[in-house]
Each structure stands twice: as structure tokens, then as C-alpha cells.
KEMAR-754508 format. One record per residue (C-alpha): x, y, z. Coordinates in steps of 0.25 Angstrom, whole numbers, plus 5000, padded with zeros to 4 digits. Layout:
BEGIN
+------+------+------+
:   c1 :   c2 :   c3 :
+------+------+------+
:    X :    Y :    Z :
...
+------+------+------+
//
This chain:
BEGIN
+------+------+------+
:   c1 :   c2 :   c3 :
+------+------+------+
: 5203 : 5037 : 4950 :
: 5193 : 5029 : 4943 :
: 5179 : 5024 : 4953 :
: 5180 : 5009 : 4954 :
: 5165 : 5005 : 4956 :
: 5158 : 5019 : 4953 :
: 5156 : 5022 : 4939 :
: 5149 : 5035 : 4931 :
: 5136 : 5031 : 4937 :
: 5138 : 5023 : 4952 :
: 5144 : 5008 : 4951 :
: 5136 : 4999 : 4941 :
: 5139 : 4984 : 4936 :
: 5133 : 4971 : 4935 :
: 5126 : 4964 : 4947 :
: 5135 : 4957 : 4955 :
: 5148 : 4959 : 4946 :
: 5158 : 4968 : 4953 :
: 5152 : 4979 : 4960 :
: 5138 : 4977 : 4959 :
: 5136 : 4967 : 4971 :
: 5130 : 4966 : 4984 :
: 5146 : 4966 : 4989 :
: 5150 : 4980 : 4983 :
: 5135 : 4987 : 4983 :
: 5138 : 4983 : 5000 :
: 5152 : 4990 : 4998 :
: 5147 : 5001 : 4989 :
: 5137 : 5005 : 5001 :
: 5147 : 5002 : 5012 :
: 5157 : 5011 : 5005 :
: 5146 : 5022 : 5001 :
: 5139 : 5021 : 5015 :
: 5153 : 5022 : 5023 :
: 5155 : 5035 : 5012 :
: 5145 : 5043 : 5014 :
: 5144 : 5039 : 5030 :
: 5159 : 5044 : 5032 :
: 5156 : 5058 : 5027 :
: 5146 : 5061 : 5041 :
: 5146 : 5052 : 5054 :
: 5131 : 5051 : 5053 :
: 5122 : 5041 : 5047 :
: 5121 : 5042 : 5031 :
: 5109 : 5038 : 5022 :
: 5109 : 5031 : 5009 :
: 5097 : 5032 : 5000 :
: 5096 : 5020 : 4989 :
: 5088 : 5016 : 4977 :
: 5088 : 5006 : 4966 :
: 5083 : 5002 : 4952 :
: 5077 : 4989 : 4949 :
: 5087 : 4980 : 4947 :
: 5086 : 4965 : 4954 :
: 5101 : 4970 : 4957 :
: 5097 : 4980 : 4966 :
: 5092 : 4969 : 4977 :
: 5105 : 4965 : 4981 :
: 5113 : 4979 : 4979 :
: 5104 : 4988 : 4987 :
: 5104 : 4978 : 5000 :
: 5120 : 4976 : 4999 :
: 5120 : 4993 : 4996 :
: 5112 : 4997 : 5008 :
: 5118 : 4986 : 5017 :
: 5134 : 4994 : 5015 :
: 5128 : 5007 : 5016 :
: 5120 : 5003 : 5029 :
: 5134 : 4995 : 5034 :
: 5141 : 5009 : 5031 :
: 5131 : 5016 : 5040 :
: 5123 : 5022 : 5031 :
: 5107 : 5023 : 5032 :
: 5098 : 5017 : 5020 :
: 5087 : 5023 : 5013 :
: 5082 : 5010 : 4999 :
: 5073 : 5016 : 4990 :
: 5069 : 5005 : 4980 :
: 5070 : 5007 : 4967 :
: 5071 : 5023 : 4962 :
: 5076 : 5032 : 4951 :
: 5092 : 5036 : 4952 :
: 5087 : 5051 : 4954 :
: 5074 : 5046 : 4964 :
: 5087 : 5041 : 4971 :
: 5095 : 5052 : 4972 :
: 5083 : 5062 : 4975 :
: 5080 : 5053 : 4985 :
: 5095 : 5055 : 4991 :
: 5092 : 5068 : 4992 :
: 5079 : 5070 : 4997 :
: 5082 : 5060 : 5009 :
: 5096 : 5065 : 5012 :
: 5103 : 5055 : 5010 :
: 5117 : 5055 : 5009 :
: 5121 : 5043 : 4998 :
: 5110 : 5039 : 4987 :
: 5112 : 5024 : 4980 :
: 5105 : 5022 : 4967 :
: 5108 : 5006 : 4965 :
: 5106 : 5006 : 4949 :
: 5112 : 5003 : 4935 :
: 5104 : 5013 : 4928 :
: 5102 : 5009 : 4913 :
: 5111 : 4996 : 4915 :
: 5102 : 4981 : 4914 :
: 5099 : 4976 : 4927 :
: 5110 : 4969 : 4929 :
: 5120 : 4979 : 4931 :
: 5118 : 4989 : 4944 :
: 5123 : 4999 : 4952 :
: 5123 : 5011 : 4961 :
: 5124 : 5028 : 4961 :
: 5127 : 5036 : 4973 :
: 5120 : 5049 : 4975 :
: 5125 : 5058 : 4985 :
: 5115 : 5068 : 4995 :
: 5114 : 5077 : 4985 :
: 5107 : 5066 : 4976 :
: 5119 : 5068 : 4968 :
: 5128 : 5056 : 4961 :
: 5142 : 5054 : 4969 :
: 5153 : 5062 : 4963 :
: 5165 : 5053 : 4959 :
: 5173 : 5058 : 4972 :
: 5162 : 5052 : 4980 :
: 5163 : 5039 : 4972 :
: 5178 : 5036 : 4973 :
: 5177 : 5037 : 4988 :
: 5166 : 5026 : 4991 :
: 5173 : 5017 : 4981 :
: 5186 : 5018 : 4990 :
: 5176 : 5014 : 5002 :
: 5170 : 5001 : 4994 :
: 5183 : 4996 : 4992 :
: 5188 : 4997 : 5007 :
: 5185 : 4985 : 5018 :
: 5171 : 4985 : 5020 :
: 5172 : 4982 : 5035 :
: 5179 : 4996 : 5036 :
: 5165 : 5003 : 5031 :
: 5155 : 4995 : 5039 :
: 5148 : 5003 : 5052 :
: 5145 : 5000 : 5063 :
: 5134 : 4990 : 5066 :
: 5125 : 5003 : 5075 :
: 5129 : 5012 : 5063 :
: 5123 : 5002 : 5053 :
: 5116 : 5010 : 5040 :
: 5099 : 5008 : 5042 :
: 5092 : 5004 : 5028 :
: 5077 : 5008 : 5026 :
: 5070 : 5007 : 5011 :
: 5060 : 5020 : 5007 :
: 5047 : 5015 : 5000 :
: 5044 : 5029 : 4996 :
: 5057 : 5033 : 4986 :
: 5048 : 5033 : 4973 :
: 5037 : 5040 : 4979 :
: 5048 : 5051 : 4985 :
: 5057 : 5051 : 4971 :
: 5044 : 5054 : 4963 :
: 5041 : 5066 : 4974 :
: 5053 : 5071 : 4971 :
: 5052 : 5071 : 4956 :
: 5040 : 5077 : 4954 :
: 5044 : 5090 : 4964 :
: 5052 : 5095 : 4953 :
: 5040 : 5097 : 4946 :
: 5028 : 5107 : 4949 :
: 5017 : 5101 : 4957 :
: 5007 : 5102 : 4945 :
: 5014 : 5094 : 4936 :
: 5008 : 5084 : 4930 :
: 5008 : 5073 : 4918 :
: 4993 : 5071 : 4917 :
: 4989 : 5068 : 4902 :
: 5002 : 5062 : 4899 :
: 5006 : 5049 : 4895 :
: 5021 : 5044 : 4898 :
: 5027 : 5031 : 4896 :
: 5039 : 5026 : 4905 :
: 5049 : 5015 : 4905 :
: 5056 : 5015 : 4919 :
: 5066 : 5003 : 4914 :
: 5060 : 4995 : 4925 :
: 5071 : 5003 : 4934 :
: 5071 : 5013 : 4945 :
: 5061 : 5022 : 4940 :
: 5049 : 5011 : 4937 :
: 5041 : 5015 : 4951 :
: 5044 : 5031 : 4951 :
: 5044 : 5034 : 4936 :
: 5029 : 5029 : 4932 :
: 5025 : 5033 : 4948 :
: 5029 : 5048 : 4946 :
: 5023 : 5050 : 4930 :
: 5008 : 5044 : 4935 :
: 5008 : 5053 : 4947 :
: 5009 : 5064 : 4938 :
: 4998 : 5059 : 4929 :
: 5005 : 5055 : 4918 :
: 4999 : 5043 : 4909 :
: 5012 : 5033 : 4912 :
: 5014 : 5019 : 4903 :
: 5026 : 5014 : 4911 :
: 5035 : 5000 : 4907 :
: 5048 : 4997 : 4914 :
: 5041 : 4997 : 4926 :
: 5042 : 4979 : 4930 :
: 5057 : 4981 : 4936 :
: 5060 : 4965 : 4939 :
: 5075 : 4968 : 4943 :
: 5080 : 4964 : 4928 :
: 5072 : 4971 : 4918 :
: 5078 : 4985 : 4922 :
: 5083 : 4992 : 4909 :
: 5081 : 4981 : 4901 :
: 5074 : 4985 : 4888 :
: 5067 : 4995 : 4895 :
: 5070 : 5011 : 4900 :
: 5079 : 5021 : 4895 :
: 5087 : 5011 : 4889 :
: 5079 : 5005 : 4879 :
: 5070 : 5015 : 4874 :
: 5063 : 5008 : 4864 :
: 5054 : 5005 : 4876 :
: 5047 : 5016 : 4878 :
: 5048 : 5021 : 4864 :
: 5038 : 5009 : 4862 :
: 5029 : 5013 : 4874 :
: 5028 : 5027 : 4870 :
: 5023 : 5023 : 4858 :
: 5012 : 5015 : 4863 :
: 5008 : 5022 : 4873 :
: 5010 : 5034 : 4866 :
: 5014 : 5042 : 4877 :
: 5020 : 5057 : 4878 :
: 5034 : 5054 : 4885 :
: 5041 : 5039 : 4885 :
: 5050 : 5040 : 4897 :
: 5061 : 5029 : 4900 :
: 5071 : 5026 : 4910 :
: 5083 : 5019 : 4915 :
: 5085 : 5011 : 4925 :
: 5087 : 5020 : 4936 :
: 5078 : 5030 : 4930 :
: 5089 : 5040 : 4930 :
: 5088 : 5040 : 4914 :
: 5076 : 5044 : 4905 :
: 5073 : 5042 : 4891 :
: 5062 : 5048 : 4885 :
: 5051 : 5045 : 4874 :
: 5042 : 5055 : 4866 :
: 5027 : 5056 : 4862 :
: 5033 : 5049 : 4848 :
: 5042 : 5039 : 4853 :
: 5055 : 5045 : 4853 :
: 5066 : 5043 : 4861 :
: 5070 : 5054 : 4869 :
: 5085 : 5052 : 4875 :
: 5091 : 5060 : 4886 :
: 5097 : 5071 : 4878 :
: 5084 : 5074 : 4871 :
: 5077 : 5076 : 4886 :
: 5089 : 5086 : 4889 :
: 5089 : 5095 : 4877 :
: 5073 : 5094 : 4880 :
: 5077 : 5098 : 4897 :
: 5088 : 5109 : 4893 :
: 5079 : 5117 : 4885 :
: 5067 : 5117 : 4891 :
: 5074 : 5120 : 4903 :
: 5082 : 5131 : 4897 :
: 5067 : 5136 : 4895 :
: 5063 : 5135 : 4908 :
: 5077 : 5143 : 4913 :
: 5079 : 5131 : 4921 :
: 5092 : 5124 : 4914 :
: 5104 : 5129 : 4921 :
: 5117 : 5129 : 4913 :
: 5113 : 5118 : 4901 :
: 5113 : 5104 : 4898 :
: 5124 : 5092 : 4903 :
: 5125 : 5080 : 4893 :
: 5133 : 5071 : 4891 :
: 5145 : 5065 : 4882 :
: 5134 : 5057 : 4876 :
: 5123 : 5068 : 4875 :
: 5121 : 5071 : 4860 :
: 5126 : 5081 : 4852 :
: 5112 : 5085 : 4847 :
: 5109 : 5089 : 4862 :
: 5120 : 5098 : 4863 :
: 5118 : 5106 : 4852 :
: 5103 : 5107 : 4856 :
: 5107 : 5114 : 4868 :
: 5118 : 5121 : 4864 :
: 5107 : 5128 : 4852 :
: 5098 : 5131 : 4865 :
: 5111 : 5137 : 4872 :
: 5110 : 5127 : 4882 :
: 5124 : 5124 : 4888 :
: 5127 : 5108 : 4886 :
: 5139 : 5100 : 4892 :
: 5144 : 5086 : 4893 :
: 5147 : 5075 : 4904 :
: 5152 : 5063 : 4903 :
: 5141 : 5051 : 4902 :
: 5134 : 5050 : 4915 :
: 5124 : 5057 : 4923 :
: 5132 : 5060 : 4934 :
: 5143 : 5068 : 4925 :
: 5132 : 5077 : 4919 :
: 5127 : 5078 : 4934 :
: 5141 : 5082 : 4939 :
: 5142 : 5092 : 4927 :
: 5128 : 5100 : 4928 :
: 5134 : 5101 : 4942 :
: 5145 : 5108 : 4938 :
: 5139 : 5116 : 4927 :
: 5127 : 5119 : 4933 :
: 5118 : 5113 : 4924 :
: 5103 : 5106 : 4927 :
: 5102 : 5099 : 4917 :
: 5110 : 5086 : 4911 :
: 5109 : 5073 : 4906 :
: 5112 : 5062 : 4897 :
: 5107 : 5057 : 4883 :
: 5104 : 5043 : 4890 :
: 5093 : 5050 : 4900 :
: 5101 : 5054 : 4912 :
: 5097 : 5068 : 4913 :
: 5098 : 5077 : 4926 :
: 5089 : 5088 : 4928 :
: 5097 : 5096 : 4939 :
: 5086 : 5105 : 4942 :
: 5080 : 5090 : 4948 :
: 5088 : 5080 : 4950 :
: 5102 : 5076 : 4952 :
: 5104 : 5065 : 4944 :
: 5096 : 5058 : 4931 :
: 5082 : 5057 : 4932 :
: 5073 : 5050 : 4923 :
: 5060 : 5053 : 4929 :
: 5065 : 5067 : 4933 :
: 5067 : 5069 : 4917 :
: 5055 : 5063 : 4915 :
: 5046 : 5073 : 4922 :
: 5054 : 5086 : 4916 :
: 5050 : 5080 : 4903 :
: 5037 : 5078 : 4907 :
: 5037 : 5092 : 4914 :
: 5039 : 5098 : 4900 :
: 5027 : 5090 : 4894 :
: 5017 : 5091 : 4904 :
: 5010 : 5103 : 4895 :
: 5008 : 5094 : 4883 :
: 5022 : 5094 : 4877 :
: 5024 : 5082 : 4869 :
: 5039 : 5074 : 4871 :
: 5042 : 5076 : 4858 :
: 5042 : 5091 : 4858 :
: 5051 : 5092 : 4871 :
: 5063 : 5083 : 4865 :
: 5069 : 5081 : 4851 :
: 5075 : 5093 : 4853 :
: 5088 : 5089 : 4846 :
: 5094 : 5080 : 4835 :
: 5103 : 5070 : 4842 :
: 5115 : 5068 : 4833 :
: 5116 : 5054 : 4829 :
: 5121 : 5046 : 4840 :
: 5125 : 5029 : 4844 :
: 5129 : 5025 : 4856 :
: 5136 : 5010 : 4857 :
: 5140 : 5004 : 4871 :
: 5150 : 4994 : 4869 :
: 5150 : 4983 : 4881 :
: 5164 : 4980 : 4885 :
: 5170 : 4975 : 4898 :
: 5183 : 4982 : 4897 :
: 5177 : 4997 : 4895 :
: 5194 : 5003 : 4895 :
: 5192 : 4998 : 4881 :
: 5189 : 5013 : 4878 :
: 5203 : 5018 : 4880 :
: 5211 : 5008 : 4871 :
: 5220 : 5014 : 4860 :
: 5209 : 5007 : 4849 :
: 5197 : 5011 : 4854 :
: 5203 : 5026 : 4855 :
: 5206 : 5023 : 4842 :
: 5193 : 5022 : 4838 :
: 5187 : 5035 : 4845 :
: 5198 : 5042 : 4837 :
: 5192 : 5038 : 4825 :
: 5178 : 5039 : 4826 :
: 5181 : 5054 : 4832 :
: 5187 : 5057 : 4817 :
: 5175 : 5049 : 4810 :
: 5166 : 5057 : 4817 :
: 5173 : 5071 : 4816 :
: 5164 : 5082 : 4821 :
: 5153 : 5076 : 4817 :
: 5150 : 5068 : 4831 :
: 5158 : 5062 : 4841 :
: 5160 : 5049 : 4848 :
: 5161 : 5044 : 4863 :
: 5166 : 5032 : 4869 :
: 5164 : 5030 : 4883 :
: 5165 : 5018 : 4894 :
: 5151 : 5016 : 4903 :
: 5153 : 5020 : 4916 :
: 5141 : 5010 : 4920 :
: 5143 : 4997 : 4908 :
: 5153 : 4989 : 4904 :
: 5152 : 4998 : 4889 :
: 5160 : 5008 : 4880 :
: 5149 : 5017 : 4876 :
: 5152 : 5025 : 4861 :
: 5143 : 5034 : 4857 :
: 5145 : 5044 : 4842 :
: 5137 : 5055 : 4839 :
: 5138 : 5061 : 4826 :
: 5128 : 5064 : 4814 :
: 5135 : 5058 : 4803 :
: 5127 : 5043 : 4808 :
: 5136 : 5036 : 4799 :
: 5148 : 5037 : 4810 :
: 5140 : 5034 : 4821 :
: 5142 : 5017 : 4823 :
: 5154 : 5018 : 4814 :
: 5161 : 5026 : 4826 :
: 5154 : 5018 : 4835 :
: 5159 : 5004 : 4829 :
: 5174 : 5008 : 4828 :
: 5174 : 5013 : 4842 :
: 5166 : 4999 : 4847 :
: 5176 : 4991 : 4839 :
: 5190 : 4998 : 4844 :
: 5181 : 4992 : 4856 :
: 5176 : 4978 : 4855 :
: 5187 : 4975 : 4845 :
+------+------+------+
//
């Protein structure tokens, strides 16, 4: 049975269209506050934190005010990281975390994730049975007036994220004599991210940082790389780090200006953990990883599997395969010795952790040639498109265009109203040719 509100990621939308309104954020937390309560008699807690968004000033109030009606107890955190939120979670023993965030999305779309206890996102099951409590009366769900949740806000969640962070690493460690610029995409990460590198002693050249409620994303962060391309250049920096939004994603710059995308920071993770004998199992990508980063692993006899797009599939399969270490080619890594979801900043340090001895950024990556690859997303309201008999027809086609020399995928977005077509092959001629007679079978 298909999720009516939850998608790959939580719920996302627009702002006050649908399901992303005071109305449903007091449902949603009605519904997940009578959840988690129904499962023991006593009190539940409920940690939450935010990105930036001017959204986020109506959506959190309504939020906390149906958990509290449910009977559940609030901790607000302010603005913090996807992972501070979900490290938090666990370190406070809380039974339900609530990151309110559209990720990458421009600042008028917003959203939710739910983390369990665990710090872990909620499985499907999980999902399906708080959508059945959002749709029943609201009256039916609401306690008791002496059973009413309490509601307080922490003012020291960056500081305790930040403690967090730097425990995985050994007490001595230190960025002393290295310059690092960072684009926090005036998101979740603008207090915590440039706060942690200067405790270390690193030289820090921050942008991104003047979050005004509208400007998150926009031409800024992981997204639009271009920005910190130009300030590594001028500040001629050792690492360029970017983010997204909810600083769950990272993008990297070396020494020289070049962008480094999230595939490149794994096969620079797998190996150097496969020295260290600390990569269990091998490497989880994704549909989108390239090609180049699986035969770069498979030459170092690194196992590498593939999950559908999304940071909670390669989650759910390192879990099942046993493996640490997994991510995207957008920047959602996990590093499962740390953490239990994407981390930005958690990536950031591992890679700064590999260069505290003078190795230069450039040295650490360009470990592979990516095979030539384009990626269109095509906006379309009716995203079902995917499966008419013409636009099957086109796949069909561009499949025997392409041979064996590369392959094509065509997905729907599980947060935006867009198809998503990407082809990888190295003969470049065939990359937007496929591209354009699959958008047509589309738009036409």
C-alpha cells in the first residue's frame, strides 16, 4: 500500500499547500505523539530541531502544540544539523526525533523526518501506522487536560552536537595551520559548522552564514558549487567544504579548485578505511553512483552494492549487509562507525582527519575517472507520466542506443514534483541525445 503523506525522505511540499500547514504539522504531531505514547502508558519525549526557513516559525509551534495535546513532553533545539538532531535523540533518550526541513529544496518548500531512539529514520511499517492516526478524528487523540505534554527549548544543542562530533576523534586532534573555507547554505549547519572547525584551530573563511529565512539554498551550498569553487580560489584555501540545507549533505573543494562530489569522498573513505582495517564488508552506492566508483572498488576488492536513491535505502541496506560505510554521489554519506544517518560535518572531519599530517586534498581524491555522466530533472505535475506506453517507449530505445556501453535511469523524485533522467556512458555523443527523446516522450 502506497504512504499518502510520507515520502522517500519524511513529508515535503510547499508552504501552506496541502500537507505543509499549521492544520496538518498539528495532525502530523497529534498523530505521531498518540503513536509513540500508545506503545507504554508512561510519559513520552520528543526532541525537535529546524533549519532556517521563515516556514519554520509556524510549523514548529503547531508541531509541538499536537505532540503536547497527545501527551507527549517537548524538548525545541533551534536550528541544528539532520544528524545533531538525531545524535541528540539519542543521547537525551528520547523516544521520537523531528527534524522540521526540506533539505536541498529553496525555502519555500518544507517538511519533516522522524527519527526513532535509536537515532535511526522510521522504517515504512512505522510510517503507514501514524498516517492511519493523522487521518482519524482529532478529538479521539487528544489527552487529558492533567495529561497535557510540557514543552521547554535547550539553548545548548550546538554546543552538545559539536561535543559529540569531536569524541569520535582522538583528544589531540587538531586543524592548527590549516585554512578551510565553508559554505553552510545559510541552513542548519551556519552556527555549528564554522563553531567546531575554529575550536579546532583551523583558519575558517565562512559564507552562507546570514540565514534571513529566504536565502536558504538559494545560490549558495552543495547545490551550487560554483560558490565555493570561487572562494577557494581567493582565499586559496586546503579544503572547500559545502552543504545543504540541513547540513546532511557535503560537497567538497580541493587545494586547486576542483569539485569533489560525493562519490569521490567514498572511494577516498573505502580505501583509506580498508587500510586502517576499519571498513566492514564494502561500500553502498547507489542507482546513481557512477560507474567509475564501482570499478574503482571492485580493482581494490572492495565489495560495492546498489540501493535505490535515497539515504535511508543505503541506510536500511548497510544494515542488512553489515556494511560501515555508504552514501550517495550528491553528498549524503554515512559513516556507520559514527553516525546513523548523513552527516556533512561528520564527513568533513574524517577528510580533515586524513589531512591533518600535511596531505594535500588533491592527493586524497581523484581517485577515479568518472564515466561521462548528465543528469536532467524534468518539472512535471503529473510525475505517473513515467509509466505511459510512450515514455516506455523511449527508455526502450535509448537502452539499444546505448548498448553496453552505459546505461540510462529514469526516476520520479520522492521529494519534487520532477522525473529525474540521468545516462552514463562514454561514448558523449549519446549522453543528451538519450536524454532529449526520453524528455520528449515527456513534455510532448
Amino acid at each position: 500500500m502506497l504512504k499518502k503523506y510520507f515520502g522517500t525522505d519524511g513529508i515535503r511540499g510547499m508552504v501552506n499547500d496541502q500537507k505543509i500547514n499549521g492544520e496538518m504539522f498539528f495532525k502530523f504531531g497529534l498523530a505521531t505523539g498518540t503513536y509513540f505514547k500508545n506503545l507504554k502508558k508512561n510519559k513520552q519525549t520528543a526532541v525537535i530541531a529546524k533549519d532556517t526557513r521563515l516556514s519554520g516559525y509556524i510549523l514548529e509551534p503547531a508541531l509541538v502544540s499536537g505532540l503536547a495535546s497527545a501527551g507527549m513532553h517537548v524538548f525545541t533545539l533551534g536550528p541544528l544539523p539532520t544528524n545533531g538532531l538525531a545524535m541528540l535523540t539519542k543521547k537525551m533518550k528520547a523516544n521520537l526525533g523531528i527534524m522540521i526541513t526540506a533539505s536541498h529544496n529553496p525555502f519555500y518548500d518544507n517538511g519533516l523526518k522522524l527519527f526513532g531512539p535509536d537515532g535511526l529514520k522510521l522504517s515504512d511499517k512505522i510510517e503507514k501506522k501514524i498516517e492511519k492516526l493523522i487521518d482519524s478524528k482529532i478529538v479521539k487523540n487528544l489527552t487529558l487536560p492533567k495529561d497535557l505534554g510540557r514543552v521547554k527549548r535547550l539553548e545548548n544543542a550546538t554546543e552538545e552536537y559539536i561535543k559529540i562530533l569531536r569524541k569520535n576523534f582522538p583528544k589531540d586532534f587538531s586543524l592548527k595551520g590549516l585554512k578551510i573555507a565553508i559554505d553552510c547554505a545559510n541552513g542548519a549547519g551556519y552556527k555549528s559548522a564554522p563553531k567546531l572547525l575554529k575550536s579546532l584551530g583551523a583558519k575558517v573563511y565562512d559564507i552562507g552564514v546570514s540565514p534571513n529565512g529566504i536565502n536558504i539554498n538559494d545560490k549558495c551550498g552543495s547545490t551550487f558549487p560554483k560558490k565555493i569553487k570561487t572562494l577557494v580560489s581567493k582565499k586559496k584555501v586546503d579544503l572547500g567544504i559545502s552543504l545543504d540545507g540541513d547540513a546532511d549533505r557535503i560537497i567538497v573543494c580541493d587545494e586547486n579548485a576542483k569539485i569533489i562530489d560525493g562519490d569521490q569522498i567514498i572511494a577516498m573513505l573505502a580505501s583509506r578505511w580498508r587500510r586502517k582495517k576499519i571498513l566492514k564488508g564494502g561500500v553502498i552506492g547507489t542507482l546513481m553512483s557512477n560507474l567509475g566508483l564501482e570499478i574503482f572498488l571492485k580493482k581494490n576488492n572492495i565489495k560495492f552494492l546498489r540501493a535505490n536513491v535515497g539515504d535511508r535505502f543505503v541506510k536500511e541496506k548497510m544494515q542488512k549487509n553489515r556494511f560501515n560505510l555508504g552514501g550517495e554521489q550528491s553528498g549524503h554519506i554515512i559513516l556507520g562507525k559514527f553516525a546513523t544517518t548523513g552527516d556533512g560535518l561528520l564527513v568533513a572531519l574524517e577528510i580533515l582527519f586524513s589531512m591533518r599530517k600535511g596531505e594535500k586534498a588533491s592527493n586524497l581524491f581523484n581517485n577515479f575517472i568518472p564515466v561521462p555522466q548528465a543528469l536532467e530533472n524534468i518539472t512535471i505535475k503529473d510525475k505517473n507520466k513515467i509509466n505511459t506506453p510512450k515514455c516506455k517507449k523511449a527508455i526502450i530505445k535509448t537502452v539499444k542506443l546505448l548498448k553496453k556501453s552505459g546505461r540510462i535511469l529514469v526516476r520520479k523524485s520522492g521529494t519534487e514534483p520532477k522525473i529525474r533522467i540521468m545516462v552514463e556512458t562514454k561514448n558523449k555523443k549519446l549522453l543528451f541525445k538519450c536524454i532529449n527523446i526520453v524528455k520528449r516522450s515527456l513534455i510532448n
